[in-house]
SERO-4910 file (N, C-alpha, C, O; in steps of 0.05 Angstrom, whole numbers):
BEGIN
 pado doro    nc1    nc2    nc3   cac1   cac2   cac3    cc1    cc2    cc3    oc1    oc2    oc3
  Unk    A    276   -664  -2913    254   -657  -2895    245   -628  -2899    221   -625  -2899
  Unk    A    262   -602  -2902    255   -583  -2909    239   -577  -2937    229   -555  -2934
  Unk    A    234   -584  -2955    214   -591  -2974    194   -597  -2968    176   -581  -2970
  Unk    A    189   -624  -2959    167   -630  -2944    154   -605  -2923    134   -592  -2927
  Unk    A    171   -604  -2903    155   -572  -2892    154   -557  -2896    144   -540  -2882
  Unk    A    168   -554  -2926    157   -525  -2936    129   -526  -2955    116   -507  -2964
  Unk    A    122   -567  -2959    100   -558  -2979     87   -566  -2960     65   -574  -2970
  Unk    A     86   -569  -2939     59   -574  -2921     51   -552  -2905     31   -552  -2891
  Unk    A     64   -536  -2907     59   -505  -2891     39   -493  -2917     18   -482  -2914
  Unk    A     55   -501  -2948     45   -479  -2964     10   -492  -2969     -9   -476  -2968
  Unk    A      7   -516  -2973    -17   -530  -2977    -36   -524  -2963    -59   -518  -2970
  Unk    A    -19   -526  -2927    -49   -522  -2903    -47   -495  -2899    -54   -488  -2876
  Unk    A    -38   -471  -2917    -40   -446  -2904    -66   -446  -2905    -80   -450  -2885
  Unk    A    -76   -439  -2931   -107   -430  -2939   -133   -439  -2914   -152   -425  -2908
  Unk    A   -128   -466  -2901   -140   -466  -2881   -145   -447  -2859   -165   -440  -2846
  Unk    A   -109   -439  -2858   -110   -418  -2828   -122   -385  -2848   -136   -369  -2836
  Unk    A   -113   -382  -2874   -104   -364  -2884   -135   -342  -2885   -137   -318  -2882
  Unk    A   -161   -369  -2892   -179   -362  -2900   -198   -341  -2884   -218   -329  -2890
  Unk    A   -181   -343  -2857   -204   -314  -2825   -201   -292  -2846   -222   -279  -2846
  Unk    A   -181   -281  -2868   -167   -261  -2867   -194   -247  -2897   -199   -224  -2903
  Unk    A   -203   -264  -2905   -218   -259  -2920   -250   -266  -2928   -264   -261  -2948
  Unk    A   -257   -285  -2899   -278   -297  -2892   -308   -277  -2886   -310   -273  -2862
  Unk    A   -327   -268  -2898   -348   -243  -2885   -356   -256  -2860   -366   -239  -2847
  Unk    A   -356   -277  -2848   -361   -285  -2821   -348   -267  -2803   -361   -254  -2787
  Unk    A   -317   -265  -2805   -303   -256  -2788   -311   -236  -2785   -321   -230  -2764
  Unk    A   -309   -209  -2819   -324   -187  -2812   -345   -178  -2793   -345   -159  -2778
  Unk    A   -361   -194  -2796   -391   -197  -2785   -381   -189  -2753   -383   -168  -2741
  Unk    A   -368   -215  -2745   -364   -217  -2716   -353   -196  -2708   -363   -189  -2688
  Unk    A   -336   -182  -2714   -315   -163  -2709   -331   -141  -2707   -330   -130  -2685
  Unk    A   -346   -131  -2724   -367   -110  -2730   -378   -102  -2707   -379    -80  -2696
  Unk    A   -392   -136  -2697   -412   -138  -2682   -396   -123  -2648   -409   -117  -2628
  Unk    A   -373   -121  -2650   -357   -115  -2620   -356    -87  -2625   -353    -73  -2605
  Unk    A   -358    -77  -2645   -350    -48  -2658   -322    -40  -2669   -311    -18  -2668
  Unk    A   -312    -69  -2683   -287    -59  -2699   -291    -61  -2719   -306    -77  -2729
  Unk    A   -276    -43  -2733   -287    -44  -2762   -264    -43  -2793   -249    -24  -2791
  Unk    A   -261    -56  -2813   -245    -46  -2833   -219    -57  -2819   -221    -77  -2805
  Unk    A   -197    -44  -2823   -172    -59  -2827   -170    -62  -2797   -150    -75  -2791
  Unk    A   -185    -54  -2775   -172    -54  -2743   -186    -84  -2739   -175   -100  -2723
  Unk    A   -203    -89  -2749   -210   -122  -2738   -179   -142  -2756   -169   -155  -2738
  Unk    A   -168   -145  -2772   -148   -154  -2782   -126   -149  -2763   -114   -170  -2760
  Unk    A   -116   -130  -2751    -99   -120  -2734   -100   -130  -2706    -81   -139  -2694
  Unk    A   -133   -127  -2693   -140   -136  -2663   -138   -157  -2670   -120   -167  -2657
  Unk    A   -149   -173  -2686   -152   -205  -2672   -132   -223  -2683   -134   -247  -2681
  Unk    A   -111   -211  -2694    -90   -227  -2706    -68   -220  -2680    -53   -237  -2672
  Unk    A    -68   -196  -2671    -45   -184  -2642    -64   -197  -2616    -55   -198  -2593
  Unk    A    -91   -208  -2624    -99   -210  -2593    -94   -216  -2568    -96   -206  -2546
  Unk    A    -81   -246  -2582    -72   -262  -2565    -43   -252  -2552    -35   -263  -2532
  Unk    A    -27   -230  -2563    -12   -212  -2541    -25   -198  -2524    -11   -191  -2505
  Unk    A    -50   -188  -2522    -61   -175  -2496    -66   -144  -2514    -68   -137  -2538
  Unk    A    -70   -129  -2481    -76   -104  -2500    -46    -84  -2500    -41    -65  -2486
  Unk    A    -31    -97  -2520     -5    -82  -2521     -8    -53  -2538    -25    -48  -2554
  Unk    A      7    -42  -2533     11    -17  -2547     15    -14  -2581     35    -27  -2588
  Unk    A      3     -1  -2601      9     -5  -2631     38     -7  -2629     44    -31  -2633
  Unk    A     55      3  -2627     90     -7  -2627     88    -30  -2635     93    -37  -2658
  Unk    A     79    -48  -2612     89    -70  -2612     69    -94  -2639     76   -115  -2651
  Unk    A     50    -82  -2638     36    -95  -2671     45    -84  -2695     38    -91  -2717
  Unk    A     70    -58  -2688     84    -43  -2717    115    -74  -2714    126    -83  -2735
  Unk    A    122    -82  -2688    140    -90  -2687    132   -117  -2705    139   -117  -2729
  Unk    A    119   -137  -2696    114   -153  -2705     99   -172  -2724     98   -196  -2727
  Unk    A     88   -149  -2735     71   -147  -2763     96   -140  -2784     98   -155  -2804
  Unk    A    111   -125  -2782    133   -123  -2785    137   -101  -2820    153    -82  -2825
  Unk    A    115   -113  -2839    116   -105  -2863     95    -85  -2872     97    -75  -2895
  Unk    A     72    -78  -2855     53    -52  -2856     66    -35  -2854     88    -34  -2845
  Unk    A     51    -16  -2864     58     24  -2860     55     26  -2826     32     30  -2819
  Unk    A     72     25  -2804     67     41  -2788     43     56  -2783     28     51  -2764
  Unk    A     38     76  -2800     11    100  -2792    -12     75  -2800    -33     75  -2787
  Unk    A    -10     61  -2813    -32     47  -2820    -42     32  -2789    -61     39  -2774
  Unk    A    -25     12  -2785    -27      1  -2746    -32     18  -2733    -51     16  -2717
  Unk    A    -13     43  -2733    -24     58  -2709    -57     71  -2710    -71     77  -2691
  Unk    A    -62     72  -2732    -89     82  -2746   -107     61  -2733   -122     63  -2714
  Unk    A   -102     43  -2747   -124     23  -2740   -126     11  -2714   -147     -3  -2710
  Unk    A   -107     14  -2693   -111      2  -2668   -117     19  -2652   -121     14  -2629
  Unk    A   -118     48  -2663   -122     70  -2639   -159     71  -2629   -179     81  -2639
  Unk    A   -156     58  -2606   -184     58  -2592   -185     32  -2590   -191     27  -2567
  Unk    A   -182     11  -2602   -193    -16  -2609   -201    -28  -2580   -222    -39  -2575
  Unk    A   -176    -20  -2561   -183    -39  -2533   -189    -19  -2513   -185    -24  -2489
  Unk    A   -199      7  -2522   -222     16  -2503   -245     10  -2516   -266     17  -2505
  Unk    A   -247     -1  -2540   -269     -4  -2555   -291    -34  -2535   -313    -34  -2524
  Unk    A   -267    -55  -2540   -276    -82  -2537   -240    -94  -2515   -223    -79  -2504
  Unk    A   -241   -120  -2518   -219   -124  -2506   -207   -151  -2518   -221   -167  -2530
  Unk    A   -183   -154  -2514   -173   -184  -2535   -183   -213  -2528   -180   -230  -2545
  Unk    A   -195   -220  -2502   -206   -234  -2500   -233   -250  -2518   -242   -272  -2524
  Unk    A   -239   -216  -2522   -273   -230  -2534   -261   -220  -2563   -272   -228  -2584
  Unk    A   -243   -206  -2566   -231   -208  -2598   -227   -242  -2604   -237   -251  -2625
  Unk    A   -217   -255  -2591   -202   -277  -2588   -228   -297  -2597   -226   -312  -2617
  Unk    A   -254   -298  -2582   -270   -312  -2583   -278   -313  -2608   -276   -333  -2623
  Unk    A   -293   -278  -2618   -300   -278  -2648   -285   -280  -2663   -292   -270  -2684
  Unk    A   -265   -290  -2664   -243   -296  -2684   -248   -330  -2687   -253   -342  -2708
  Unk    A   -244   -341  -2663   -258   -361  -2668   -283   -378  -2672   -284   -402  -2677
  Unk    A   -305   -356  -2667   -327   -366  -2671   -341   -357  -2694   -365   -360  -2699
  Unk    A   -313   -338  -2716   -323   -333  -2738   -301   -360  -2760   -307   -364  -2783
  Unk    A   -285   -369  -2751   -263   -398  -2766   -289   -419  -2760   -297   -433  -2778
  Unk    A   -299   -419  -2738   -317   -448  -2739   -337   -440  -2755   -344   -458  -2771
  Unk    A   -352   -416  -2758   -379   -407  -2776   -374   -411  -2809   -390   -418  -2825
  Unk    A   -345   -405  -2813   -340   -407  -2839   -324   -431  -2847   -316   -431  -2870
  Unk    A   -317   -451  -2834   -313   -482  -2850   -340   -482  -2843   -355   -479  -2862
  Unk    A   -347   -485  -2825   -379   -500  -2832   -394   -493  -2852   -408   -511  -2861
  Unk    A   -396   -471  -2862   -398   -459  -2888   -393   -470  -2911   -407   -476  -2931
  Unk    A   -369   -473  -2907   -356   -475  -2937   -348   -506  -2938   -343   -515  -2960
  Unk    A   -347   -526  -2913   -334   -549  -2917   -356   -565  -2909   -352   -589  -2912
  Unk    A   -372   -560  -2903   -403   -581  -2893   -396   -600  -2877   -386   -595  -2855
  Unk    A   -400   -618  -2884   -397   -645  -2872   -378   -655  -2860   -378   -666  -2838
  Unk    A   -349   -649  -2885   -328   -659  -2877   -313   -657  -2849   -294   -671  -2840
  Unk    A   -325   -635  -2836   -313   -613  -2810   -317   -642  -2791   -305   -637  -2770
  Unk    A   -328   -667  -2791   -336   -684  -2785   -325   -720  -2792   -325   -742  -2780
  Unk    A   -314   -705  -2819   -304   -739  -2834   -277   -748  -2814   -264   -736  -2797
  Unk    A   -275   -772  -2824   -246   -784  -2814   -219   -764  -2823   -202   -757  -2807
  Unk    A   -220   -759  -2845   -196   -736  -2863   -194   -715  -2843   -171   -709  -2837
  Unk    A   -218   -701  -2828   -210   -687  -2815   -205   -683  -2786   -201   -663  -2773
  Unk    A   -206   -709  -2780   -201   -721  -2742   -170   -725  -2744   -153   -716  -2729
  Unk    A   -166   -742  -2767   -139   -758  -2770   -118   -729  -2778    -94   -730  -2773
  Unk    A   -128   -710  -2788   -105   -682  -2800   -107   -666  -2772    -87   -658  -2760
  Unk    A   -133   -661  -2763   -125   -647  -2736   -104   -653  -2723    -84   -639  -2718
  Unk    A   -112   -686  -2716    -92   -703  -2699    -58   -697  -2708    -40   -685  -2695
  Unk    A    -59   -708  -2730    -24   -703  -2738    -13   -669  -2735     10   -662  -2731
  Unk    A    -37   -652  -2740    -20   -622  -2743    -16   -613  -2709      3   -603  -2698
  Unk    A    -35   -620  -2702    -31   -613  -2673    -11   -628  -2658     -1   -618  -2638
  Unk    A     -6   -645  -2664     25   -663  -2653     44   -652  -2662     64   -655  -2649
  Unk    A     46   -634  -2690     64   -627  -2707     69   -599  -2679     90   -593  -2666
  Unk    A     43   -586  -2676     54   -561  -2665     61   -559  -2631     75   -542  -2618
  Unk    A     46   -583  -2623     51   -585  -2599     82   -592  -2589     90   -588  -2566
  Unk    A     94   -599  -2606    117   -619  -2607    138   -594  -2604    160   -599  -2594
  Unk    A    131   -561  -2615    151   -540  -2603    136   -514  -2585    145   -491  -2582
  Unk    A    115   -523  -2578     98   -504  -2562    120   -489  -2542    114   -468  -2530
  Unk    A    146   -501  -2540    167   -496  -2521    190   -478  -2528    205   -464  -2514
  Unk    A    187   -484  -2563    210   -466  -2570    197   -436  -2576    193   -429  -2599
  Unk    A    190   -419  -2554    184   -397  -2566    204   -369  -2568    198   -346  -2575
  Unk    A    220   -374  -2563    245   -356  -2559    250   -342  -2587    256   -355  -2608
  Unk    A    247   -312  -2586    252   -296  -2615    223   -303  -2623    219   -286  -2640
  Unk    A    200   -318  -2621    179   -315  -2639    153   -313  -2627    135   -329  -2628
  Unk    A    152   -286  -2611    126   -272  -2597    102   -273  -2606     85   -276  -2589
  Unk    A     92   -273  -2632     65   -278  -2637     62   -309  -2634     43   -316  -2619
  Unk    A     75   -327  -2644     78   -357  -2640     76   -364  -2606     64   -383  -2595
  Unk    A     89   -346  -2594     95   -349  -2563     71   -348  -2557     59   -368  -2550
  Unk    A     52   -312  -2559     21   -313  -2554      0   -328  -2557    -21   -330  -2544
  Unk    A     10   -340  -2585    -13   -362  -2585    -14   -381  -2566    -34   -389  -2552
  Unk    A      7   -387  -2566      8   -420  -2552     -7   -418  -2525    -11   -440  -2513
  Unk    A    -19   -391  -2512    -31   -395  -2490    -70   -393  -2493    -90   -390  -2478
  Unk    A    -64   -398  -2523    -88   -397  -2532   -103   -420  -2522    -85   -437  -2525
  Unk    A   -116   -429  -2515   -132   -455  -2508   -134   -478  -2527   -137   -463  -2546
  Unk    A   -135   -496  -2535   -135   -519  -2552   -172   -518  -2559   -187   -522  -2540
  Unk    A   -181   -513  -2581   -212   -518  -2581   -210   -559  -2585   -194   -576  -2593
  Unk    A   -248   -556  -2570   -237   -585  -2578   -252   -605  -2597   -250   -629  -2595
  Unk    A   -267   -590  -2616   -271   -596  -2642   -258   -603  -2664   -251   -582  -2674
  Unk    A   -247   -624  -2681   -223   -630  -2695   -231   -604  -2720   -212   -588  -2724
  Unk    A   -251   -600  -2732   -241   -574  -2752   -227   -546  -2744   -213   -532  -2758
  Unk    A   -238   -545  -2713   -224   -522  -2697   -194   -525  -2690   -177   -508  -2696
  Unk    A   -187   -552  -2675   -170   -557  -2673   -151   -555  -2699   -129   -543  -2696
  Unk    A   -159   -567  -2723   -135   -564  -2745   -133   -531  -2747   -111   -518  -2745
  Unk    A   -152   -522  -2751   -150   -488  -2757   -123   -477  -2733   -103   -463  -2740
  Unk    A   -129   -489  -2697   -115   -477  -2683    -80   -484  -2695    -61   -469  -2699
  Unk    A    -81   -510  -2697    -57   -518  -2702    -38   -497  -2729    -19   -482  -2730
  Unk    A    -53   -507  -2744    -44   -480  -2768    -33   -452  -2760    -12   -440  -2765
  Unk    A    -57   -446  -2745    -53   -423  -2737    -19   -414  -2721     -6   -393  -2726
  Unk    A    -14   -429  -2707     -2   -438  -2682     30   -432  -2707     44   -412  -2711
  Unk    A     29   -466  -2723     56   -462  -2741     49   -442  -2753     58   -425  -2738
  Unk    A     33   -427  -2779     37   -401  -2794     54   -380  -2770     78   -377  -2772
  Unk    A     40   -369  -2752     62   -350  -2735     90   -367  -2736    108   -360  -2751
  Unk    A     93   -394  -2717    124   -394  -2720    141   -393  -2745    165   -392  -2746
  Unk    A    126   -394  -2762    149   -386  -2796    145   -360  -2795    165   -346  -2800
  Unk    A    121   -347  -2789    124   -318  -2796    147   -311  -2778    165   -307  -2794
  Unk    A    157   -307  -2754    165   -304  -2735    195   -305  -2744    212   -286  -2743
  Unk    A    201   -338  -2756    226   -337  -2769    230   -319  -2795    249   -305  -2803
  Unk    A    211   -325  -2803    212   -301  -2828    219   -279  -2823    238   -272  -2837
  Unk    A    212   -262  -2807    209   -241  -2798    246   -238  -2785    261   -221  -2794
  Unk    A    253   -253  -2768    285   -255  -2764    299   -259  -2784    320   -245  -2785
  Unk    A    296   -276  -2806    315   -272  -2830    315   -245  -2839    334   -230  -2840
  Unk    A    284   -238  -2848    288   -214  -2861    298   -188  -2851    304   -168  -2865
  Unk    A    300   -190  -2818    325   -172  -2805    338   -169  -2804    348   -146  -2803
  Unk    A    357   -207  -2801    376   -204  -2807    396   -197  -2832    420   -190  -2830
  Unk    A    379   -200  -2856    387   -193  -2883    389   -160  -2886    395   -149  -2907
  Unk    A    381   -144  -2861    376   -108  -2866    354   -105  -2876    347    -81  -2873
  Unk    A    340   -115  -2886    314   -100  -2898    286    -92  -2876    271   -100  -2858
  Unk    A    293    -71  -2894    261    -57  -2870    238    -77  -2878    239    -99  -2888
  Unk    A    216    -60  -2870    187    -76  -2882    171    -73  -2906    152    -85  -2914
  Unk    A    191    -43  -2922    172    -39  -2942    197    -52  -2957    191    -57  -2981
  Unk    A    220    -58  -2951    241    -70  -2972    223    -95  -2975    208    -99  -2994
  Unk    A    225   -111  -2954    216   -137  -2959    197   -137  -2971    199   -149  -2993
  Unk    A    172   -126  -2967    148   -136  -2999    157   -120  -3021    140   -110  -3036
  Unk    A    186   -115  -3027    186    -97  -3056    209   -133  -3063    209   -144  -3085
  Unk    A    221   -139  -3047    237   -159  -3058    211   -182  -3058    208   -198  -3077
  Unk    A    199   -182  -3045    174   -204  -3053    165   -197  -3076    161   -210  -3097
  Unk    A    162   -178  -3072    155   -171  -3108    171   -182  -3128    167   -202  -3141
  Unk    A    192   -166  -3129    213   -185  -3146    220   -206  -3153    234   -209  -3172
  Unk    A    208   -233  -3133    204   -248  -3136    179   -270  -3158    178   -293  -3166
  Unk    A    162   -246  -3160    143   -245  -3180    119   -263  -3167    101   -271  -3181
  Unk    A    120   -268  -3144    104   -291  -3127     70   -268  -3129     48   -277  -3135
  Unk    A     77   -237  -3120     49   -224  -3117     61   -204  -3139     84   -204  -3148
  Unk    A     39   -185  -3145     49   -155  -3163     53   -133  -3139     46   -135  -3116
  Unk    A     64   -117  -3150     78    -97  -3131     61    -84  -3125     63    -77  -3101
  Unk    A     34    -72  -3139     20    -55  -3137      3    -66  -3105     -2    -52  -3085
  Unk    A     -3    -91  -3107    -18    -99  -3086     -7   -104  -3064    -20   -101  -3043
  Unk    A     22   -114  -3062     31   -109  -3042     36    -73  -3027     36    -68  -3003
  Unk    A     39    -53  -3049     33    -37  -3032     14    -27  -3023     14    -17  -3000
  Unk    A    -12    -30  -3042    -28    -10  -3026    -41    -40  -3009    -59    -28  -2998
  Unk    A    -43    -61  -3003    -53    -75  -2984    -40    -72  -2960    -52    -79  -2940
  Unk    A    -10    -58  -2959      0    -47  -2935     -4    -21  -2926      1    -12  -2904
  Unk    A    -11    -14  -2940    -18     19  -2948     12     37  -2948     19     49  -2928
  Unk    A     21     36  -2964     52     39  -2973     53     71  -2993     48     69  -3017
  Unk    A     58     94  -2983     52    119  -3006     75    107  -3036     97     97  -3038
  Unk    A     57    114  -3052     91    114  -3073    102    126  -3069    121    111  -3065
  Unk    A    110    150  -3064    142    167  -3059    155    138  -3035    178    127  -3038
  Unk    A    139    132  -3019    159    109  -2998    170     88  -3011    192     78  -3007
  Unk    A    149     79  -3033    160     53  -3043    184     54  -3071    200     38  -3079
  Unk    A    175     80  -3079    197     89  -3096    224     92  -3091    242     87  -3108
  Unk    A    227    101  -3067    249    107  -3044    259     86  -3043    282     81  -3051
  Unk    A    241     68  -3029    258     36  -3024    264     20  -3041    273     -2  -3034
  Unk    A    259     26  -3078    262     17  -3093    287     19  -3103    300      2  -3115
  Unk    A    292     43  -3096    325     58  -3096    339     53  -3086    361     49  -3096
  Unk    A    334     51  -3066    353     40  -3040    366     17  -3043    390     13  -3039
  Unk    A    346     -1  -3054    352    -24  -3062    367    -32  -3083    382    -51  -3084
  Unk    A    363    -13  -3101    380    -14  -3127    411     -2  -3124    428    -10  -3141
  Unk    A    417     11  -3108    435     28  -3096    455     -1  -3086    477     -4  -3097
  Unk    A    446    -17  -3067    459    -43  -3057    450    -68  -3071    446    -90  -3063
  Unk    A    450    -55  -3098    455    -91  -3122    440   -112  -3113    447   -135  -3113
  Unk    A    406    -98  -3100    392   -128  -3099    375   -126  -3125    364   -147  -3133
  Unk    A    373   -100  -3142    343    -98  -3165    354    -80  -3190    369    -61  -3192
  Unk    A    344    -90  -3202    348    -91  -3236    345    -58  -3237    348    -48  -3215
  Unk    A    340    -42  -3257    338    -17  -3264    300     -8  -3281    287     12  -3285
  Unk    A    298    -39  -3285    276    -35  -3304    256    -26  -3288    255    -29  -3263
  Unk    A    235    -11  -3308    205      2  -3298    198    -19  -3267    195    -10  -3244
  Unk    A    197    -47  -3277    182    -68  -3258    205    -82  -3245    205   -106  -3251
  Unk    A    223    -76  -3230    249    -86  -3226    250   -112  -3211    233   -114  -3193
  Unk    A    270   -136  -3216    268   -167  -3211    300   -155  -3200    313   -135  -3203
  Unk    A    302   -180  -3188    334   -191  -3178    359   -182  -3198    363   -195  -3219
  Unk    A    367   -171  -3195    396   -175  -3196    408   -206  -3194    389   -220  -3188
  Unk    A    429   -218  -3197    441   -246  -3183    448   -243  -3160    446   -260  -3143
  Unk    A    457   -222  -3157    459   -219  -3119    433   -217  -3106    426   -231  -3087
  Unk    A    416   -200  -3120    383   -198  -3101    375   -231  -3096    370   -240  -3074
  Unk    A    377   -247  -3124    367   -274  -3124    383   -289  -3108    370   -304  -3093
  Unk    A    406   -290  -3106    428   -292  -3082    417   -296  -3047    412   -314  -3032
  Unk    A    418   -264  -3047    408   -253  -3017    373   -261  -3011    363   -260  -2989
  Unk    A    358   -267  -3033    332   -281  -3024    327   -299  -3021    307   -307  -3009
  Unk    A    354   -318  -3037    350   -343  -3030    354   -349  -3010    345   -370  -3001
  Unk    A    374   -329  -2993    389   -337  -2957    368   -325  -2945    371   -331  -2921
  Unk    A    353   -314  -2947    329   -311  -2929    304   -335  -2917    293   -341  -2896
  Unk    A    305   -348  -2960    278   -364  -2957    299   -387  -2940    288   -395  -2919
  Unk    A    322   -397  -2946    335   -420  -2930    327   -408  -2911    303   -407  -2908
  Unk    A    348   -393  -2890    342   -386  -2863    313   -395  -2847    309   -406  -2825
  Unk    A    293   -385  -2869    254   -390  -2853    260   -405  -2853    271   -410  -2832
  Unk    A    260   -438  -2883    255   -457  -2875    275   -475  -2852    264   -494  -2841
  Unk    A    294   -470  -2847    313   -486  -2832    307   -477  -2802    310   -491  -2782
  Unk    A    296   -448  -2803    279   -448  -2774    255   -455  -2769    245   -453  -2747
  Unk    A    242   -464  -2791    208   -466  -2791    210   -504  -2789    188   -514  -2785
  Unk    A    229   -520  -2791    225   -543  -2802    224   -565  -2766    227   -589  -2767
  Unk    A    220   -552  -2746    222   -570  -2722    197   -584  -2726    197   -609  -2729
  Unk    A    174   -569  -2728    150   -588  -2720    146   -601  -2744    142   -624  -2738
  Unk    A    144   -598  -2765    136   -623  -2784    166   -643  -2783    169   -660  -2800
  Unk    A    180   -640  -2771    207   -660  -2775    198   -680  -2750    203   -704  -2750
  Unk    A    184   -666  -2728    173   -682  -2704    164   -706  -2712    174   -727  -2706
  Unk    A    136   -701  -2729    120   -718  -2742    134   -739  -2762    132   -764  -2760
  Unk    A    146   -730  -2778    166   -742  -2790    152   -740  -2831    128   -733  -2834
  Unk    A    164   -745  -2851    163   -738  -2873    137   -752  -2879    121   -741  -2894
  Unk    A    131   -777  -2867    114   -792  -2875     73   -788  -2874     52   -795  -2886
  Unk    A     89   -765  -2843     55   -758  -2840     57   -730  -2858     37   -719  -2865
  Unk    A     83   -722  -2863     72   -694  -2874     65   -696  -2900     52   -676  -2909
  Unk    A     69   -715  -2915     50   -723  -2940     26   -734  -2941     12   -737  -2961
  Unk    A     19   -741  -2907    -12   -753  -2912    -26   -729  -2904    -50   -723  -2909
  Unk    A     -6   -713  -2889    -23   -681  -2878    -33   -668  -2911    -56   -661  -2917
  Unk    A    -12   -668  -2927    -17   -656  -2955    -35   -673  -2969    -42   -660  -2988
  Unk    A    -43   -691  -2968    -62   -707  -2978    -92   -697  -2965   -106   -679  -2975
  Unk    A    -97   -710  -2944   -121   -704  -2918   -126   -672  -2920   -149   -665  -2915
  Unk    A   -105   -650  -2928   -122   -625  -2924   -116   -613  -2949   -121   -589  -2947
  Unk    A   -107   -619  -2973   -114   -607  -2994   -135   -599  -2999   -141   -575  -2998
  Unk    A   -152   -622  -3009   -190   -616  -3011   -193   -594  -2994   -199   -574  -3007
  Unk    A   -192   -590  -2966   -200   -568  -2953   -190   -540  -2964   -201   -519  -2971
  Unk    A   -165   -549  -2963   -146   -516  -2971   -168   -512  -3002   -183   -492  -3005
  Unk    A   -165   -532  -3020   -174   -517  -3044   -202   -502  -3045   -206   -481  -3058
  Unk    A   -222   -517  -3029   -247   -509  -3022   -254   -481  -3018   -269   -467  -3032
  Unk    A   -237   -475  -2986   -234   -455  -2977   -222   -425  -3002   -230   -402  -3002
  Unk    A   -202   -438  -3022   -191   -417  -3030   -203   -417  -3055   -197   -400  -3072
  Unk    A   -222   -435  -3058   -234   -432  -3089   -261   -406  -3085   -268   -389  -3102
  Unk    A   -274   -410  -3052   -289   -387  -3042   -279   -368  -3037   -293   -349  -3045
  Unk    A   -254   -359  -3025   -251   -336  -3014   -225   -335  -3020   -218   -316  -3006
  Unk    A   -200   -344  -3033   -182   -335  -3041   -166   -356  -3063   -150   -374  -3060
  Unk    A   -181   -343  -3090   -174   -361  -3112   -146   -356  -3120   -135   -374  -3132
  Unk    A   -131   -332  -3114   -103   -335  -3125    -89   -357  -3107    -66   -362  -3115
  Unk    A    -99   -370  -3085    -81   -386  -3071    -82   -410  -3099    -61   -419  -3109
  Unk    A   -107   -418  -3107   -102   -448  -3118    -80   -450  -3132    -79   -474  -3138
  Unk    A    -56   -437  -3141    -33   -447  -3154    -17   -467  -3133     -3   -487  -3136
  Unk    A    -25   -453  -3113      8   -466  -3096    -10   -494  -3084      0   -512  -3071
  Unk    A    -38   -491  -3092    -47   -529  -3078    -37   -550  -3096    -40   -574  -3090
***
């Protein structure tokens, strides 16, 4: 069963994945007066309220600090998370309609709403340890099935991030360790994981050390695993999935292959417009 939810999380990300790179969203966000990396920040923390940057350093978990605090300083005397909340969603419905036409409408996408939202409803309860997952869930249910699948997504992506985010604590690693061992993994290049966090090199050099110092990374220019790093990442990625696997186990193996069926076409759509490095993992 963990296979299965791990390839049905990775298939229907691009659905939830796509606000993050959508110019709708921009648009909307703009239009409140946020701008640049603080609309990515507000309307992804919204649904916690108007909490203090700490707590979006806490659970964002892998940004530069100054970067969050940067970008959220003013945001909610600017505007407030409510109507963050709305244009967030009323920039996900502007852009499948966009990009998926018709389908936002077909049977494929009544019948995938239906199953993901059973998938997530089914732990709306377990929120204990996973606060952004917790925030959502008081999000409202839209009641459009393309909205609806988006909410649902949305809903599971936080609870893996959430577990994610507890493995990778519990394993010791800060936040710039973790995207340097993602790196190592060779899944993204290092260069983009830092500066997309906004990471100085002297910091990431540091943590490169650090790391090498406790036998997780090679010595070379571009450093990979060690057998212990490959070791210790592999008990991370277990840990996510064995905490990430309640709601697609709800549904059971059977729908989570028709979920991977019913929203592929979408995921690929979406990421063939606005984020083509996803198409490997569809």
């Amino acid at each position: 069963m963990i296979e299965a939810a791990r390839r049905t999380w990775r298939i229907l990300e691009p659905y939830h994945g796509m606000i993050y790179f959508a110019p709708e969203a921009v648009a909307e966000y703009e239009k409140l007066g946020i701008h640049g990396r603080t609309g990515y920040f507000a309307s992804r923390s919204a649904a916690l309220g108007a909490v203090p940057a700490p707590v979006v350093v806490a659970t964002f978990y892998n940004f530069n600090p100054d970067l969050v605090t940067k970008s959220m300083a003013g945001a909610w005397s600017t505007t407030d998370p409510a109507t963050v909340l709305t244009a967030r969603y009323t920039a996900a419905d502007r852009a499948l309609r966009a990009i998926l036409g018709d389908a936002i409408v077909s049977p494929e996408m009544n019948r995938a709403a239906s199953l993901l939202r059973e998938a997530a409803e089914a732990v709306v309860h377990d929120v204990t340890g996973r606060p952004l997952f917790a925030a959502h869930t008081a999000v409202p249910w839209p009641n459009e099935p393309h909205l609806a699948l988006w909410h649902a997504q949305t809903l599971l992506r936080e609870y893996r991030g959430d577990a994610h985010v507890a493995a990778l604590l519990t394993a010791g690693l800060s936040g710039i360790e973790a995207l340097i061992t993602h790196a190592a993994s060779g899944a993204v290049p290092a260069e983009t994981l830092r500066t997309s966090r906004a990471w100085p090199e002297a910091d990431w050099t540091t943590a490169v050390e650090g790391l090498r110092a406790r036998g997780w990374l090679t010595e070379d220019a571009a450093p990979t695993f060690t057998p212990e790093g490959t070791a210790r990442r592999a008990e991370i990625e277990k840990a996510t999935d064995e905490n990430s696997v309640r709601p697609y186990a709800a549904v059971g193996e059977s729908a989570c292959l028709e979920l991977q069926t019913l929203v592929r076409p979408f995921s690929r759509a979406l990421a063939e417009k606005l984020m083509p490095w996803a198409l490997s993992r569809q």
